[in-house]
VEXPAMAR-53968 format. One line per field, with one value per atom (N, C-alpha, C, O): residue number from 1; z, x, y; atom name. Coordinates in nm, 4 decimals, always signed. Example, Ala and Ser with C-alpha at 12.3 -4.5 7.8 and 13.67 -1.06 7.14 Angstrom:
<pators>
pos <- 1/1/1/1/2/2/2/2;
up <- +0.7800/+0.7800/+0.7800/+0.8465/+0.7080/+0.7140/+0.7870/+0.8039;
east <- +1.3190/+1.2300/+1.3200/+1.4236/+1.2850/+1.3670/+1.2900/+1.3409;
north <- -0.5690/-0.4500/-0.3300/-0.3319/-0.2250/-0.1060/+0.0030/+0.1138;
site <- N/CA/C/O/N/CA/C/O;
</pators>
This chain:
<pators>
pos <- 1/1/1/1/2/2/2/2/3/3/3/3/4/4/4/4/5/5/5/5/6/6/6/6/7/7/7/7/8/8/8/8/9/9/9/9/10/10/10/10/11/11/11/11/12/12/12/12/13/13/13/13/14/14/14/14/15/15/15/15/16/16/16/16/17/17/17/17/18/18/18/18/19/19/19/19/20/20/20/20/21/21/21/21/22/22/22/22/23/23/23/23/24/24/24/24/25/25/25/25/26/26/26/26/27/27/27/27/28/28/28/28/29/29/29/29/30/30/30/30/31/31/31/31/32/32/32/32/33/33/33/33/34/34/34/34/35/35/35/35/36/36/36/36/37/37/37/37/38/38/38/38/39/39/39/39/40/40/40/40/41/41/41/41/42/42/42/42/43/43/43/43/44/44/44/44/45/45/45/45/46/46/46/46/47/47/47/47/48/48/48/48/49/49/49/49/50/50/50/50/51/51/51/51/52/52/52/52/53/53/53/53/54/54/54/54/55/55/55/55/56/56/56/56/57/57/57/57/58/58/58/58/59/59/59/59/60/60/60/60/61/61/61/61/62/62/62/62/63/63/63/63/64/64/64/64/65/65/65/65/66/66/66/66/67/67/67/67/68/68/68/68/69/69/69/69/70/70/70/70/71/71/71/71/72/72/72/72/73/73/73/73/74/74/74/74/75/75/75/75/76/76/76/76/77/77/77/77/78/78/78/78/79/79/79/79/80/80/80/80/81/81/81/81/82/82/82/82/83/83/83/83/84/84/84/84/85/85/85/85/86/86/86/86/87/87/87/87/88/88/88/88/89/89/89/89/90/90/90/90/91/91/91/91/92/92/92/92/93/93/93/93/94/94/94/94/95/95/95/95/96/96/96/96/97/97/97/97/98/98/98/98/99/99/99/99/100/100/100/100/101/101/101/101/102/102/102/102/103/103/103/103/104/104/104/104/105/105/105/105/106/106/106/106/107/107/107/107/108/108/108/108/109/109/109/109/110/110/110/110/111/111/111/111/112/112/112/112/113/113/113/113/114/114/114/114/115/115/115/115/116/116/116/116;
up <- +2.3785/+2.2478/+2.2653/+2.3511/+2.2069/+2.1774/+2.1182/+1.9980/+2.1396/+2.0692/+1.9835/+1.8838/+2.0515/+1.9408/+1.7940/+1.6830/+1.8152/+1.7191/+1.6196/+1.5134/+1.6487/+1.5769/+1.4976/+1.3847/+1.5954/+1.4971/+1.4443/+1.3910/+1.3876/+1.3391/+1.1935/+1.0936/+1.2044/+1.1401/+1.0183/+0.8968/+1.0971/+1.0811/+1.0144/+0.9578/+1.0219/+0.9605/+0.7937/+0.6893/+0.8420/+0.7208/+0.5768/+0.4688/+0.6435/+0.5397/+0.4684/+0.3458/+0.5622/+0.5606/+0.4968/+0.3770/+0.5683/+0.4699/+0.3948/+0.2867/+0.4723/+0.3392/+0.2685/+0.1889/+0.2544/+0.1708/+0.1152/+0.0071/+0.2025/+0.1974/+0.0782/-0.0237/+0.1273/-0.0008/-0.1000/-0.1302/-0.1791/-0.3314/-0.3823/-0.5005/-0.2868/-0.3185/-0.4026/-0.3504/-0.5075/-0.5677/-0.5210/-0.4874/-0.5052/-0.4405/-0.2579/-0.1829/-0.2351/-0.0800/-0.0248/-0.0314/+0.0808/+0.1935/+0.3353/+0.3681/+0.3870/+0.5263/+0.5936/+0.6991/+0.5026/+0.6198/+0.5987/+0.6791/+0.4511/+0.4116/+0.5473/+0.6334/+0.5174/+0.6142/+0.7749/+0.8641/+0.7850/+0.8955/+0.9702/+1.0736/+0.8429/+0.8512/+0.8548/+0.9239/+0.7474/+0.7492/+0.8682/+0.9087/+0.9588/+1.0667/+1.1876/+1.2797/+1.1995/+1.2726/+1.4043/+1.5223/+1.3520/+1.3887/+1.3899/+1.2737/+1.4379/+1.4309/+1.3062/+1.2947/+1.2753/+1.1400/+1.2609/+1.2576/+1.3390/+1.3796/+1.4616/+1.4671/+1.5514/+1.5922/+1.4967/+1.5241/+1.3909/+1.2702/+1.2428/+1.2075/+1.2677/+1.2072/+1.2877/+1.2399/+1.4718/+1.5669/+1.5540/+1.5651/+1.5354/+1.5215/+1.3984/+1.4119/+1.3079/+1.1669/+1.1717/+1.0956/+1.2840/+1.2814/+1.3871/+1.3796/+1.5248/+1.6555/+1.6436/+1.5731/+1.6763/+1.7090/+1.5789/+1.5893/+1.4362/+1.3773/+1.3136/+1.2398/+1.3604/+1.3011/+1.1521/+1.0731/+1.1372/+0.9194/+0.9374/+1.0458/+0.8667/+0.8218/+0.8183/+0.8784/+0.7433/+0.7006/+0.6498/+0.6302/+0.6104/+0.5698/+0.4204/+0.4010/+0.3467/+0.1771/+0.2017/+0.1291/+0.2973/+0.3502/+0.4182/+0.4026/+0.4927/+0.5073/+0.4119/+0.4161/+0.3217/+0.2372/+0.1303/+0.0943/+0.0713/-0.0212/+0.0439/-0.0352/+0.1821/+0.2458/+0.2044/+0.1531/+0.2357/+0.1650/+0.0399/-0.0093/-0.0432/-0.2056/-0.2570/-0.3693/-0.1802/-0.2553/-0.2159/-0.2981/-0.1338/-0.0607/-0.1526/-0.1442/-0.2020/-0.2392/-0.3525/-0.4008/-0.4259/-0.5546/-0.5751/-0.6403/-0.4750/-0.4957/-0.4769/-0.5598/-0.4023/-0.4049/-0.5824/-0.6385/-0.6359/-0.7107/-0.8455/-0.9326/-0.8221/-0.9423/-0.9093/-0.9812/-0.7806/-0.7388/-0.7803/-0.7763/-0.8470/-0.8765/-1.0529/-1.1445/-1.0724/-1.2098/-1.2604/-1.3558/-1.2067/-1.2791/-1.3050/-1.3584/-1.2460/-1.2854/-1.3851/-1.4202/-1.4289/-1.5141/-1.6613/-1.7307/-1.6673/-1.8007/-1.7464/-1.8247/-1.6279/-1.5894/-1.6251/-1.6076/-1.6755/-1.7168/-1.5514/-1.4849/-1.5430/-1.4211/-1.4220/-1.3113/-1.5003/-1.4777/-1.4562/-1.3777/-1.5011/-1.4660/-1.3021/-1.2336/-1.2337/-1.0897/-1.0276/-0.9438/-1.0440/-0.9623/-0.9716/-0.8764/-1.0915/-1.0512/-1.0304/-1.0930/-0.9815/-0.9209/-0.7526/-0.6882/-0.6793/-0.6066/-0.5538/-0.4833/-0.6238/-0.5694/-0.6174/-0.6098/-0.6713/-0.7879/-0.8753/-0.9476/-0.8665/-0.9870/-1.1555/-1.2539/-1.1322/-1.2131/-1.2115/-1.1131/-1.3360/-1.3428/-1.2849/-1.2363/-1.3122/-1.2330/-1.1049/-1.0435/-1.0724/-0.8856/-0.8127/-0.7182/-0.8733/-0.8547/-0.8778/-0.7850/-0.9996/-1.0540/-0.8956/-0.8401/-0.8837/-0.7727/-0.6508/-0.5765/-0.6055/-0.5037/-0.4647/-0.3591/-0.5766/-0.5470/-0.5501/-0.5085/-0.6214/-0.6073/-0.5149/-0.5104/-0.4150/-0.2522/-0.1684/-0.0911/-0.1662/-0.1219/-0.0822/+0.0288/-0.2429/-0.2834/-0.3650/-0.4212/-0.3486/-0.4232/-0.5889/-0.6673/-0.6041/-0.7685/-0.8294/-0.7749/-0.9698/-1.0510/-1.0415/-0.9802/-1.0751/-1.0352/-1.1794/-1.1651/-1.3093/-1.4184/-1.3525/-1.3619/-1.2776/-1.2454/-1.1283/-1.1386/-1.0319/-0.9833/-1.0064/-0.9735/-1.0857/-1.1514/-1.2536/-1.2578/-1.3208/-1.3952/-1.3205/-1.3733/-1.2037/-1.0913/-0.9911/-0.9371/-0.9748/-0.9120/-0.9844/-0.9310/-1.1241/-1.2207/-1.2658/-1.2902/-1.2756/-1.3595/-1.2303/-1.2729/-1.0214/-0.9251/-0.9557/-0.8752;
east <- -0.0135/+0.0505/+0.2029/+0.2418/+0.2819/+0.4291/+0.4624/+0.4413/+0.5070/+0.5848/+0.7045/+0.7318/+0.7824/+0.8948/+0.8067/+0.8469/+0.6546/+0.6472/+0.6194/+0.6816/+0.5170/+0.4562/+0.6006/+0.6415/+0.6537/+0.8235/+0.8205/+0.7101/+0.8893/+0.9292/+0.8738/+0.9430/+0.7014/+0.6182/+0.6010/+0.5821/+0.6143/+0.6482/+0.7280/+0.7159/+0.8129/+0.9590/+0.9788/+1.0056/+0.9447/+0.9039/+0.8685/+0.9274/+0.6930/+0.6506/+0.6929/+0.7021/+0.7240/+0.7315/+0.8413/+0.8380/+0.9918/+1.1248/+1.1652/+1.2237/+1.1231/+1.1847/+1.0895/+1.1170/+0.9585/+0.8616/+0.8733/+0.9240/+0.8205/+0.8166/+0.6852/+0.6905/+0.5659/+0.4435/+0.4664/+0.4119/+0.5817/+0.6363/+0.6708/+0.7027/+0.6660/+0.7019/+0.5506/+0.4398/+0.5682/+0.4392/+0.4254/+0.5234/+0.2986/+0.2540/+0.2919/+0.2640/+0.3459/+0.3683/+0.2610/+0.1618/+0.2873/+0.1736/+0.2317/+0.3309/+0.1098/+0.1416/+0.2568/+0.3201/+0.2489/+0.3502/+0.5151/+0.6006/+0.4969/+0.6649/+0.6754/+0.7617/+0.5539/+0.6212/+0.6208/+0.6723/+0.5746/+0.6165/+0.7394/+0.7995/+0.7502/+0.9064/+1.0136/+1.1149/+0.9539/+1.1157/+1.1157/+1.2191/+0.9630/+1.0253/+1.0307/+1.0262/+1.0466/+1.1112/+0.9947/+1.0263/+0.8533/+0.7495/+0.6525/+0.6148/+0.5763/+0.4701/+0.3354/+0.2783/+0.3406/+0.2092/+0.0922/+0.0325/+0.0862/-0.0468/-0.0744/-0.1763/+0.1248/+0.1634/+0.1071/+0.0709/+0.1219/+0.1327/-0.0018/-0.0332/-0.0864/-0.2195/-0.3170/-0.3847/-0.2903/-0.3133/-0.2750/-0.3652/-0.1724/-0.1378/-0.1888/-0.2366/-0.2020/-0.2793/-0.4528/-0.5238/-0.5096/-0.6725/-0.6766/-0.7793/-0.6213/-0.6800/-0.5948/-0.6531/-0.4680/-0.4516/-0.3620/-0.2456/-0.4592/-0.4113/-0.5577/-0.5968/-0.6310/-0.7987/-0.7987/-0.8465/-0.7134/-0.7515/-0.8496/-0.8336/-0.9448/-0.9697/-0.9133/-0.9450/-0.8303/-0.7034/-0.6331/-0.6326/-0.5304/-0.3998/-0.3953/-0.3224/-0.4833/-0.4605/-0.5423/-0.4932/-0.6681/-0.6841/-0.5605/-0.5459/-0.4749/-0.3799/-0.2549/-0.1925/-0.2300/-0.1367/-0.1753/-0.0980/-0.3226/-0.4060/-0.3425/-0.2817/-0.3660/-0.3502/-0.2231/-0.2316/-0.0811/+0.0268/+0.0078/-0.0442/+0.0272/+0.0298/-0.0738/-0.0654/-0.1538/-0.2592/-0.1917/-0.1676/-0.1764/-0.1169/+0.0802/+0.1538/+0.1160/+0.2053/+0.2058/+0.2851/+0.0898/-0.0002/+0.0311/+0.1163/-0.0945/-0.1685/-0.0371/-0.0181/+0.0221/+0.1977/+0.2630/+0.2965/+0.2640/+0.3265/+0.2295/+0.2727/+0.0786/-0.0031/-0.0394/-0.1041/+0.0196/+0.0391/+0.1163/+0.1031/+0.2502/+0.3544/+0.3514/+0.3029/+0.3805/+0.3880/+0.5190/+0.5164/+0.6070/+0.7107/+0.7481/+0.8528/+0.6156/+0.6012/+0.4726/+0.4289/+0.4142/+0.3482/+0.3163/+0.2159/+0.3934/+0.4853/+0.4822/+0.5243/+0.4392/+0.4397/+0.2941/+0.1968/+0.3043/+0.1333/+0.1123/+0.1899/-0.0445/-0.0587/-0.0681/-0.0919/-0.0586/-0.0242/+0.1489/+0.1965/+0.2102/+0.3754/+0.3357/+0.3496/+0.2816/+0.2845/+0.2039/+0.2690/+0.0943/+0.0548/+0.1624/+0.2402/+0.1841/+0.3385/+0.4329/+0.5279/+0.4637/+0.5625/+0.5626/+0.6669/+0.3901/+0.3798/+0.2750/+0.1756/+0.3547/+0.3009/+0.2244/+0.2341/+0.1412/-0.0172/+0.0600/+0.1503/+0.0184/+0.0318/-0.0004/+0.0736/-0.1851/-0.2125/-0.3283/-0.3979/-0.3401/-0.4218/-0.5761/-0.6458/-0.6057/-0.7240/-0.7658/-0.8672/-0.6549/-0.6333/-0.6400/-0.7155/-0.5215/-0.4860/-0.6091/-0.6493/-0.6685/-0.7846/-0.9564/-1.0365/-0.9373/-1.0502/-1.0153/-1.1084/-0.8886/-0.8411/-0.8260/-0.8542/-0.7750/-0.7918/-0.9440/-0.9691/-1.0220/-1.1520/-1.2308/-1.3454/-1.1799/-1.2568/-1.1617/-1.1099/-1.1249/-1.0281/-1.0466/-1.0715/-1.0242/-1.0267/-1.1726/-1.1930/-1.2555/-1.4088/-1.4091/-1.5029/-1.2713/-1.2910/-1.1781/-1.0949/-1.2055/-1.0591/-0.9150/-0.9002/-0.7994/-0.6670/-0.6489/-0.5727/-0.7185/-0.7207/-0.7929/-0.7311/-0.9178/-1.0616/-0.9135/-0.8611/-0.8989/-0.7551/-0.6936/-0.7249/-0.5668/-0.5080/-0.5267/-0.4611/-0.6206/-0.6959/-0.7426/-0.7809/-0.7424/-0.8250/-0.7149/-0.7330/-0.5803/-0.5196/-0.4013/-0.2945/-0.4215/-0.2972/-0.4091/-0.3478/-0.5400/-0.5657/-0.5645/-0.5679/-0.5583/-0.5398/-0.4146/-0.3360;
north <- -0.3791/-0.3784/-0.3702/-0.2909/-0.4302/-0.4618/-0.3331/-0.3490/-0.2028/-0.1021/-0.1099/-0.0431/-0.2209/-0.2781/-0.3318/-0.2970/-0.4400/-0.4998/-0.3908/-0.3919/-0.2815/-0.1773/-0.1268/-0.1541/-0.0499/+0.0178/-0.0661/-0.0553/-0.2204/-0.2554/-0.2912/-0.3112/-0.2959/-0.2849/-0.1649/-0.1718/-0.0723/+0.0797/+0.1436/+0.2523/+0.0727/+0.0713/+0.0287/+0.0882/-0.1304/-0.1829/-0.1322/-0.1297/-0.0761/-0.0153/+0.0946/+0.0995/+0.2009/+0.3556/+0.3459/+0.3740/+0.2964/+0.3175/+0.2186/+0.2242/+0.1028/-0.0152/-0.0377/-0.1275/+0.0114/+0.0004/-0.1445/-0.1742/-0.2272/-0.3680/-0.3863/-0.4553/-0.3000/-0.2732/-0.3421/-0.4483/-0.2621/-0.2488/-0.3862/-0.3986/-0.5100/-0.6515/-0.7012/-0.6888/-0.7448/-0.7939/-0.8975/-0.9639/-0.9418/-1.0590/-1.0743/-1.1678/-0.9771/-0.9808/-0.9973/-0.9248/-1.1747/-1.2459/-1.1529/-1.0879/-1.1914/-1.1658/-1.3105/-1.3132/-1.3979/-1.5235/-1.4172/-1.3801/-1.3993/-1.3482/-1.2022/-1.1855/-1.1207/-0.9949/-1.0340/-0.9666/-1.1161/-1.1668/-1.2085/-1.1794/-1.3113/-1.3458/-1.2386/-1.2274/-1.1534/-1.0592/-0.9912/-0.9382/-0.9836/-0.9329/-0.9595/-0.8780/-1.1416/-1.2194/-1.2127/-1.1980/-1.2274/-1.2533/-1.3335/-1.3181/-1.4156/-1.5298/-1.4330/-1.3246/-1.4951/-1.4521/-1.3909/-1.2833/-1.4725/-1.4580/-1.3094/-1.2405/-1.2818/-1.1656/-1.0217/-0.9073/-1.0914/-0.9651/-0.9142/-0.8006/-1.0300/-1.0727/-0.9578/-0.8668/-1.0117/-0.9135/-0.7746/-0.6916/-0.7401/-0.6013/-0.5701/-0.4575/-0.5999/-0.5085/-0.5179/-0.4521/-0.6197/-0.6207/-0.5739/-0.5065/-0.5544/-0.5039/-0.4064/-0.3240/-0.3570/-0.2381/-0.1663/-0.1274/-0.1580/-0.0554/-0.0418/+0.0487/-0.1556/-0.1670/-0.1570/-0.0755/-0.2919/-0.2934/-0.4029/-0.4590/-0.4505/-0.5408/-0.6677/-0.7703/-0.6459/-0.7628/-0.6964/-0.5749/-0.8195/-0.7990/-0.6890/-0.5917/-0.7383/-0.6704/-0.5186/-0.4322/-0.4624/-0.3316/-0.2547/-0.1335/-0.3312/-0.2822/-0.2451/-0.1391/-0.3579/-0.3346/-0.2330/-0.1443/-0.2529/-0.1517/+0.0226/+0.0948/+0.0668/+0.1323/+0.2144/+0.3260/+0.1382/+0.2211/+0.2017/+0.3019/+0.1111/+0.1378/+0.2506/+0.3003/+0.2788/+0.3743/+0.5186/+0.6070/+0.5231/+0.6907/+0.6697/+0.7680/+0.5845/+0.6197/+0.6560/+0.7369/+0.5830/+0.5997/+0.7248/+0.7852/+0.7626/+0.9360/+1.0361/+1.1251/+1.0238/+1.0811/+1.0984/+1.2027/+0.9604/+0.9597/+1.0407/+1.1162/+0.9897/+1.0918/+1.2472/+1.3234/+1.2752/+1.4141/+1.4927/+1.6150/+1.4024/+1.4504/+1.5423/+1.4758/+1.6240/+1.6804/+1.6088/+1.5312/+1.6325/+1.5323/+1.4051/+1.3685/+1.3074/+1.1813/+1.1684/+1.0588/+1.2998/+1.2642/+1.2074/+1.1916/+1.1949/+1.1030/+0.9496/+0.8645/+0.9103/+0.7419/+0.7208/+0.7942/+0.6103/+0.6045/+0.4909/+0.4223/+0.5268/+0.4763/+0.3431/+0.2950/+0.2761/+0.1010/+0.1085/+0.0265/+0.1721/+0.1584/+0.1704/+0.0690/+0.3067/+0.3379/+0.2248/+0.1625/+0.1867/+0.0439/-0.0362/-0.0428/-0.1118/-0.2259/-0.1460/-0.1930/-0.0559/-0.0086/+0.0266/+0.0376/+0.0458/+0.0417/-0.1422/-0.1594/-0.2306/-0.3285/-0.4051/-0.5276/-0.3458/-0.4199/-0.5046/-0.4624/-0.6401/-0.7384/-0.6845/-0.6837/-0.6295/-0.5767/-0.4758/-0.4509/-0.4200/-0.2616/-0.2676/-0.1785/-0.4262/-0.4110/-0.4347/-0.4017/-0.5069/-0.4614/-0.3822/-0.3594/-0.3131/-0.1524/-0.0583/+0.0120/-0.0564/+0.0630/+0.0084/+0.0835/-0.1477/-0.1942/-0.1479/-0.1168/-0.1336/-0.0981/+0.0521/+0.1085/+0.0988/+0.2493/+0.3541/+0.4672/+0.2491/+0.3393/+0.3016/+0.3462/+0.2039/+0.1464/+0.1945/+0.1139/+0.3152/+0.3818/+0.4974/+0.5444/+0.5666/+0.7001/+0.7550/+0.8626/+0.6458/+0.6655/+0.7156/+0.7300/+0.7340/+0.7568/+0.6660/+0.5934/+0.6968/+0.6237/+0.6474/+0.7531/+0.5959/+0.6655/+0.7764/+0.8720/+0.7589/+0.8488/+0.9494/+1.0554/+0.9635/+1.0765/+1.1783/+1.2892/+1.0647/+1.1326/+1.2294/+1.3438/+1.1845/+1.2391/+1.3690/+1.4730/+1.3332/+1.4603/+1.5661/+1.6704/+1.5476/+1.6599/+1.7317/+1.8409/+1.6372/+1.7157/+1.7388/+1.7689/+1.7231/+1.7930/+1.9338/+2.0378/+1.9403/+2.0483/+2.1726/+2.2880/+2.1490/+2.1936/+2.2057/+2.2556;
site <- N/CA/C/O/N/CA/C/O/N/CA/C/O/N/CA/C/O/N/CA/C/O/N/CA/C/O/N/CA/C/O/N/CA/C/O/N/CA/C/O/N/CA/C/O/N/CA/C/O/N/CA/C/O/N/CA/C/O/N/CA/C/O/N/CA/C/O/N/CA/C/O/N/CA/C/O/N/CA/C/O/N/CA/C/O/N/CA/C/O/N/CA/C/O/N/CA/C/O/N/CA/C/O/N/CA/C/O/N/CA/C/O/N/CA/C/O/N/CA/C/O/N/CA/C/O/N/CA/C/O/N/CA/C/O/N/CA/C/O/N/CA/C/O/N/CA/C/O/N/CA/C/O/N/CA/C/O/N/CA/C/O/N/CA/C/O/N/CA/C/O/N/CA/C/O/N/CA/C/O/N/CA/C/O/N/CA/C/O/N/CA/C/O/N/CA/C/O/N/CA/C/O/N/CA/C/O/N/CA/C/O/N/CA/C/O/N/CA/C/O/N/CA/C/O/N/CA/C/O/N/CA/C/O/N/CA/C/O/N/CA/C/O/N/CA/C/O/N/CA/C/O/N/CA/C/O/N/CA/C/O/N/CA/C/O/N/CA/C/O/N/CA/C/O/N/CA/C/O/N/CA/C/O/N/CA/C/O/N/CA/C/O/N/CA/C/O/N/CA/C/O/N/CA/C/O/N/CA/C/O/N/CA/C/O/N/CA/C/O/N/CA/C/O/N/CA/C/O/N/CA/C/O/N/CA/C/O/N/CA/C/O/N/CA/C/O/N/CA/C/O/N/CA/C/O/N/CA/C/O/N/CA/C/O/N/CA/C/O/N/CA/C/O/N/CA/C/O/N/CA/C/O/N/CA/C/O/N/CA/C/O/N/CA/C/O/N/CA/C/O/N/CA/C/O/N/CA/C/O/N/CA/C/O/N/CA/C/O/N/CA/C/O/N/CA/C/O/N/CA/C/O/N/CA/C/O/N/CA/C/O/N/CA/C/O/N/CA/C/O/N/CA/C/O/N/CA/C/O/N/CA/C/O/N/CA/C/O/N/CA/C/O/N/CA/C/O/N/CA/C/O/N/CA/C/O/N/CA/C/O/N/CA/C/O/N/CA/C/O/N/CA/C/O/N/CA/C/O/N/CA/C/O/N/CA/C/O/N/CA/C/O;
</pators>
């Protein structure tokens, strides 16, 4: 495994939160990080073991999700603002994605770790 490619990968997501691009392909994150698709393709199915590309991307948008419906002081965002804000085109992406995830709804969520 390439350790430069991973950081850079790494990077991406975590601080430039590349995620948050709607409609973001794997050709574009590739590109931005001056990588062969197929480079990218390898590193997100063999050595980080996603599935594919959208298990992986599902992956941060959901944990930034649950961050953001963790939050008491974003509770005033209704959770379709926080999906297109973490990425989701739309609510039913987001609501399919987060409950093959997190096994419940992002409302069942939320209601459980605001009344914790």
């Amino acid at each position: 495994m390439d350790a430069t490619l991973l950081d850079g990968l790494t990077k991406a997501m975590e601080e430039d939160k590349l995620y948050q691009e709607s409609g973001l392909s794997i050709a574009r994150l590739a590109e931005s990080l001056t990588m062969q698709e197929y480079q990218l393709r390898r590193l997100i199915n063999n050595e980080l073991d996603y599935r594919n590309f959208n298990q992986f991307l599902n992956h941060y948008r959901i944990e930034e999700s649950c961050q953001r419906l963790d939050d008491s002081a974003q509770s005033q965002h209704s959770i379709a603002t926080i999906a297109l804000d973490v990425g989701y085109s739309s609510l039913s992406s987001f609501n399919k994605a987060f409950k093959e995830i997190k096994g419940i709804t992002p409302s069942l969520y939320r209601a459980g770790e605001l009344a914790g």
